[in-house]
N, C-alpha and C positions, 0 to 999 in steps of 0.2 A: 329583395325585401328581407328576405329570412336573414342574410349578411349584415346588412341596417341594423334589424332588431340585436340581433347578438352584438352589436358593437357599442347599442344603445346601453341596452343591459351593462356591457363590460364597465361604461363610463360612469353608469349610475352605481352600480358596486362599489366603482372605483372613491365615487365621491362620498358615497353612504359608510363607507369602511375604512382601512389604515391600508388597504391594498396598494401594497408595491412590490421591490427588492429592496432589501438591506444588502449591501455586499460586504463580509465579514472576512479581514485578513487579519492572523495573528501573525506578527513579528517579532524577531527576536535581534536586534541587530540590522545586518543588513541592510545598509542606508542605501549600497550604490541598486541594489534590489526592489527595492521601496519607489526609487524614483523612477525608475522602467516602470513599476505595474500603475502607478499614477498619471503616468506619461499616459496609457494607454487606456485606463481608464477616463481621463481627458477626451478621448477622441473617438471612444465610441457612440455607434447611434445611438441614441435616445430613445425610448421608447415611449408609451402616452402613460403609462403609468408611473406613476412618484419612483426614484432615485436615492442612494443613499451609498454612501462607502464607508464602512468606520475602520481603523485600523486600531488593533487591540495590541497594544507595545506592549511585551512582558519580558523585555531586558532589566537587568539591576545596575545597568549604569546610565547613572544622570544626565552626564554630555553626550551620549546617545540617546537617548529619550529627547530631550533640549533638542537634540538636531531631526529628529522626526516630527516632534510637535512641529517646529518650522516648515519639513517639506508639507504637513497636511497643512497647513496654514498658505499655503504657496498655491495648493490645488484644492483650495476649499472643500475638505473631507473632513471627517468627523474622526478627532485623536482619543484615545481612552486607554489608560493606563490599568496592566493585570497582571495579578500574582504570574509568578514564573512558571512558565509551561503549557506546551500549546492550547493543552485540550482548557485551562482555567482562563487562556484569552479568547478559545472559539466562545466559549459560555458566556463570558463577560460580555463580549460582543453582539452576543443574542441577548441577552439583557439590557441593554441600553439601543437596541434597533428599533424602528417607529413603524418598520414594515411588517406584514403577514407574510412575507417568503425571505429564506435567508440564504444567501447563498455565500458559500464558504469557498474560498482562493487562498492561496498558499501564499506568500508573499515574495518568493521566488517565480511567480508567473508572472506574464502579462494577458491582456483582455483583446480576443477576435472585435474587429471593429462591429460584429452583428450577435457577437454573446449575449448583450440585454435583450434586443430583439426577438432572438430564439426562444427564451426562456419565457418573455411575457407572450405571448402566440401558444406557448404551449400552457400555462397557467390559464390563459383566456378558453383555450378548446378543452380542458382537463381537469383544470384547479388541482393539479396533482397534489397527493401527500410528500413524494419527494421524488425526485430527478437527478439521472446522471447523464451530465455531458462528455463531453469528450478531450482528452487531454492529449498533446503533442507535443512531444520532446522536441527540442531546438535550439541548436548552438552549437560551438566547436566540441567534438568529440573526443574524446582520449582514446589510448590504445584499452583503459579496464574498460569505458563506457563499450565501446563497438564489441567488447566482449561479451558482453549483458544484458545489450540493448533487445536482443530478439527472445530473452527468457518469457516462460509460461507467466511472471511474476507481474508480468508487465503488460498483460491482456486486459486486465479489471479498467486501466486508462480507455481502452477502446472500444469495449464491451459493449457500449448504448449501439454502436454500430450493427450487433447480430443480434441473431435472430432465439435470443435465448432470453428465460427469465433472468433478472438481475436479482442478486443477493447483498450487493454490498456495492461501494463504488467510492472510487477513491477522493480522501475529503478538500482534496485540490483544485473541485470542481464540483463544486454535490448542494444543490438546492432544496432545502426542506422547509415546507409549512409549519409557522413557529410554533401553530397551536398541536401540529404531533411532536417536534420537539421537545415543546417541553412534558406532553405525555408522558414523552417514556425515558425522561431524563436526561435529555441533552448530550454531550458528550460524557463518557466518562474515564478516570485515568486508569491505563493500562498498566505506564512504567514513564513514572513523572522521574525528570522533567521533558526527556524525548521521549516521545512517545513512540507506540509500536501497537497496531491492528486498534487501535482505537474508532475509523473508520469502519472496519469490518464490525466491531460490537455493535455501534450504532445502529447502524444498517440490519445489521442482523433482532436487534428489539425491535424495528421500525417492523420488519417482514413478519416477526414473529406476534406481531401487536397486530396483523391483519391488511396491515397496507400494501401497498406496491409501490415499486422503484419502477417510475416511467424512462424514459430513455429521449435523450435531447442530443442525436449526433450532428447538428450542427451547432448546437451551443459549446465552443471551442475555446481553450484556454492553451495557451504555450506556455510548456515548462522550461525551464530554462536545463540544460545538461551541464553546466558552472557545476551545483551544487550536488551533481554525480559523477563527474570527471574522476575525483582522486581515489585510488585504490584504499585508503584507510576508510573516508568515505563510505565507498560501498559495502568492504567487508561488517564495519560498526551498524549498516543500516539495518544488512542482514542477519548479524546475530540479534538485533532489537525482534525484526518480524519473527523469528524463531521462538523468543520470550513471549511475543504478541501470540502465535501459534498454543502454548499452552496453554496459556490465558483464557481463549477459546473455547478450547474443551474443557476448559477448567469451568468456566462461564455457563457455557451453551450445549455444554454432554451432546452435542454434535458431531460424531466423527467414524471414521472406519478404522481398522487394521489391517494392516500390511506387513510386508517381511519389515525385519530391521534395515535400515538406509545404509547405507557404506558408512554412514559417520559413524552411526551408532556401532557396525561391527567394528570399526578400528578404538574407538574407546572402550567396545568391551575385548576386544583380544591385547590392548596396552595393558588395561587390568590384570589379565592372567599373565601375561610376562611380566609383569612385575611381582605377581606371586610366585610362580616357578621359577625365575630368577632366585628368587629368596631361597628355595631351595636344593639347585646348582641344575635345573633340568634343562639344560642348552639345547639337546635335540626338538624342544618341544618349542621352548625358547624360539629358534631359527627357523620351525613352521610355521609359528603362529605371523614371524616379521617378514618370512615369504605370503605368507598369505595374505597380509596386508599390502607387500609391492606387486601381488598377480593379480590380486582379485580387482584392485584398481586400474592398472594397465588392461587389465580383462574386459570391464564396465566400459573405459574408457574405448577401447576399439569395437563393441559390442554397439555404442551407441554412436561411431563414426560410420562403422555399418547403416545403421539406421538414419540418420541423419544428412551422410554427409554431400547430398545433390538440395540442401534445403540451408546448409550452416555450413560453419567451416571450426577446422578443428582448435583453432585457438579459442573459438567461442565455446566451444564444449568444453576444454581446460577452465574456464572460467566459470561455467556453470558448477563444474564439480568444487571449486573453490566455493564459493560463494554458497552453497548449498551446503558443504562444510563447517563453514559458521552456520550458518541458516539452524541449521542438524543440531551443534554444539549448544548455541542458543537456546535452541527450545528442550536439548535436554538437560542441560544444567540447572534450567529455570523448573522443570519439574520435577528433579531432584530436590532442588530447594523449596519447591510447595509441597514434598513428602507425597509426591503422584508417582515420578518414574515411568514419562510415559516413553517406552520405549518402541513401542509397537504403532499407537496412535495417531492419529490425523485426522484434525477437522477440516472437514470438507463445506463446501461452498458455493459449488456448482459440477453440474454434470461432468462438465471439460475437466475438474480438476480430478473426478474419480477417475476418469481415462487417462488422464499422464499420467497420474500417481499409477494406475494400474499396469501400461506401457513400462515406466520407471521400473516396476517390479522385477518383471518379466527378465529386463535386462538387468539386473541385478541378482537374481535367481540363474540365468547363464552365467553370471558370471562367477558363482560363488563354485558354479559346478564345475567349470573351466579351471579355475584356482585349484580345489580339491583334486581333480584328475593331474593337473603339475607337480601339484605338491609329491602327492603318491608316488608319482612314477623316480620323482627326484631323490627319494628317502629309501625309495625299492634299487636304486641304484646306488645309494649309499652304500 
């Protein structure tokens, strides 16, 4: 009976309000992409409450656009034309949606045949403010992606899964109630036209405005690994999340301090050799670029140590690359906000104070490891 009434209620709600999904993908391109998440959008179940997909084009070319309007016209979905750049087509997309919940997919995904299902089961027992499903990479792999694929960077996709509050959650799968939406101002840009931690801001004014991020781990989206495969790819993605990274504390004076990262000391010890250079001081010169080739091989064996019955060590080459930029990223971009954050990091969950903290440690061996070589190399001198 109790089950009746609550299904009663849901139906009358349903009819009494705009209660649905909007499903919100901004695209940029990517036609052969478009037609995979339409394909799959086609085929999933149904749920009893209203339906919608729009796709927000915010490409600048016309025979691309012309050839999207068609495929939505093919799979009867809702076309809509927006300035360039993602976070101005997610918005767009929430402004012309007819639903109370929007949920946001990437246009590099495709849809779990029971994603709607999930999500409306949980709005019926919840009415959440907003929701994070669960996202699973899928497709042929490269040699960068299986280097990358097991980073801490890439937990936030499976997060709804544990058993921790949620902070933020990636907007490739992220259902939000329109009326907090637009509360607290929709998406907002980071670093148009790609963006970077623009999800994280969001999520982060949602949490800070009093709400909660529920957790939907069977509401399933598959990303595709196509558009993570290429080595230029992922290093451009990570220096973006690095810029997104300042932005952050820039934003949210949310953060902690820690030693300087290995990026940070190899751009400040390039600095001083280029000053001492200048003044012909090669002994110091040749410490500083040993110090730079130990302290890295140092880190690097420090965290094979630790690591290596869990990864394998091309995956930690890769980590240290990619974090490289990541580093570079977000220090350039605080240089040029006149911050400099050199020390800094905002944080975002418990997990992430413990690696960063972990990271230190081994970073701190390894500075001392370096120091102790150096010494003894120069004392031999």
């Amino acid at each position: 009976m109790t089950f009746f009434n609550t299904w009663l209620s849901h139906i009358l709600n349903t009819i009494m309000s705009n209660r649905g999904i909007s499903v919100i993908v901004p695209i940029y391109n990517r036609l052969i992409y478009c037609e995979r998440l339409l394909k799959s959008y086609n085929v999933v179940n149904k749920p009893t409450i209203p339906i919608e997909l729009i796709l927000a084009d915010n490409s600048d070319n016309e025979q691309i656009s012309d050839s999207l309007k068609m495929i939505t016209e093919k799979y009867n979905v809702k076309y809509i034309h927006a300035e360039k750049g993602v976070v101005r087509a997610r918005n767009e997309g929430s402004r012309n949606a007819k639903y109370d919940y929007l949920l946001f997919v990437d246009s590099d995904c495709t849809l779990n045949e029971n994603l709607l299902i999930e999500y409306e089961q949980l709005i019926l027992e919840k009415e959440p403010a907003c929701a994070a499903g669960k996202t699973v990479f899928k497709g042929k792999e490269s040699i960068w992606w299986k280097g990358i694929k097991d980073m801490v960077y890439f937990y936030p996709f499976r997060w709804c899964e544990w058993d921790i509050n949620i902070t933020w959650a990636p907007s490739c799968n992220l259902l939000i109630r329109s009326d907090v939406f637009n509360a607290v101002g929709g998406f907002q840009t980071v670093l148009t036209p790609k963006e970077a931690s623009e999800d994280v801001d969001l999520c982060q004014r949602i949490v800070n405005s009093g709400y909660e991020i529920s957790k939907c781990p069977k509401g399933i989206v598959y990303h595709s690994t196509e558009t993570w495969n290429r080595l230029t790819s992922i290093l451009s993605r990570f220096f973006r999340f690095g810029i997104g990274q300042t932005e952050m504390i820039i934003r949210h004076k949310e953060y902690i301090n820690a030693l300087p990262s290995m990026t940070n000391m190899f751009w400040l010890l390039i600095l001083f050799i280029l000053v001492f250079s200048c003044f012909g001081n090669w002994t110091i010169v040749l410490a500083m670029l040993l110090f730079i080739v130990v302290s890295h091989v140092s880190f690097l064996s420090v965290q094979f140590i630790r690591y290596h019955k869990s990864t394998t060590l091309w995956s930690l080459v890769m980590h240290m690359v990619v974090e490289f930029f990541y580093d570079t990223g977000k220090l350039l971009h605080s240089i040029n906000k006149k911050h400099f954050f050199f020390l800094r990091n905002h944080v975002y969950s418990d997990e992430m104070v413990m690696g960063l903290w972990r990271k230190n440690v081994d970073e701190y061996i390894s500075y001392i490891i370096s120091l102790i070589i150096i010494t003894i190399l120069l004392c031999l001198k």
